[in-house]
C-alpha positions as CSV (number, residue, x, y, z in Angstrom):
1,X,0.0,0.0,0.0
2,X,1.4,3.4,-0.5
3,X,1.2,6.9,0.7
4,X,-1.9,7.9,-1.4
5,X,-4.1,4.7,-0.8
6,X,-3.1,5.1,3.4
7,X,-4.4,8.8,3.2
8,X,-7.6,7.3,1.6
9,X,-8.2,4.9,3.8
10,X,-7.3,7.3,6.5
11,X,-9.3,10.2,5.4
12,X,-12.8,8.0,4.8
13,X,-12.4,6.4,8.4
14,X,-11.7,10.0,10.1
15,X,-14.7,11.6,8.2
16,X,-17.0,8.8,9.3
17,X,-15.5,8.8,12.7
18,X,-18.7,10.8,13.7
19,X,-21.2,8.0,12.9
20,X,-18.7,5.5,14.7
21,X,-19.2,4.1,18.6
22,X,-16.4,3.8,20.8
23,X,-15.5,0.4,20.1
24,X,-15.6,1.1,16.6
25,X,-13.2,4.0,16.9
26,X,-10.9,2.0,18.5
27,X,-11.3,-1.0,15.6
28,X,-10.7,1.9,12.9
29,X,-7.3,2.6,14.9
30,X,-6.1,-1.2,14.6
31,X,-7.0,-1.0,11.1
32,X,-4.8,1.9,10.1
33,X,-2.2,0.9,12.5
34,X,-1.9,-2.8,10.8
35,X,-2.3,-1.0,7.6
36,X,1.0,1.5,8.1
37,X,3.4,-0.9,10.2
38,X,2.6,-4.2,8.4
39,X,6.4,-4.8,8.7
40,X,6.8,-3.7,13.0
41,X,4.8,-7.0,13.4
42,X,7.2,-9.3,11.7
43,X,10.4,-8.1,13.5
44,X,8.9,-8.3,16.4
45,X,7.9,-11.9,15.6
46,X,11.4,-12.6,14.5
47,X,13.6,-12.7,17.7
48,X,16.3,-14.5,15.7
49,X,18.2,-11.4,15.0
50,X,18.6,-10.3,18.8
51,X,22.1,-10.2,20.6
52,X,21.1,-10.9,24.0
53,X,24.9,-11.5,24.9
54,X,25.6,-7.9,24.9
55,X,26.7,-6.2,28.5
56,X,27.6,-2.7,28.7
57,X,31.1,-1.6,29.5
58,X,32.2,1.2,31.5
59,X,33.8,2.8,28.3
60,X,30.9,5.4,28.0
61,X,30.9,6.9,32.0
62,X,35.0,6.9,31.3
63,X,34.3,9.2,28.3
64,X,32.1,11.5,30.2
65,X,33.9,11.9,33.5
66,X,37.0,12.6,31.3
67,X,35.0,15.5,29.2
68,X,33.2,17.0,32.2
69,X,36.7,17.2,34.3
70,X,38.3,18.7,31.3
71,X,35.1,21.2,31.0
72,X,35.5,21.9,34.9
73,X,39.2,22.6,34.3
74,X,38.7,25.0,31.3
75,X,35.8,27.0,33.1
76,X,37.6,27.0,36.3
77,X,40.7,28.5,34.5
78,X,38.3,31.4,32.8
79,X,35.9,32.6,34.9
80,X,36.3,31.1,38.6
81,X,33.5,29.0,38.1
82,X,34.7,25.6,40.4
83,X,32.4,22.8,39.3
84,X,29.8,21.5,37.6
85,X,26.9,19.1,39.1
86,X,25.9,16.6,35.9
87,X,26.2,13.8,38.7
């Protein structure tokens, strides 16, 4: 389906969204919503793909204590300013 067929479908449900009950409102929704993602519901059937070995490493707090002491350093040297609370 592309752009212009979605926006007709989407147009004709949202006009007669005013003759619609409740449960038929939220019906239209699932309609649309399996019409736009038709591909979100086979990855999220496919869990062959996912790397569930990965652990973090420290690598990324090392980074940012390193750029937040150098930032401390450089503003203490201009303006007297002492620290700075990001932790």
């Amino acid at each position: 389906m592309n752009r212009k067929e979605y926006d007709l479908v989407f147009q004709a449900l949202k006009n007669y969204r005013l003759y619609m009950t409740k449960e038929q409102e939220v019906l239209s929704e699932k309609i649309l919503d399996d019409l736009f993602y038709p591909e979100f519901d086979k990855l999220s059937n496919d869990d062959s793909e996912i790397n569930t070995d990965w652990q973090p490493d420290d690598t990324f707090d090392d980074t940012f204590d390193e750029i937040v002491a150098d930032a401390e350093e450089a503003l203490a040297n201009e303006s007297g300013i002492k620290s700075l609370n990001f932790r």
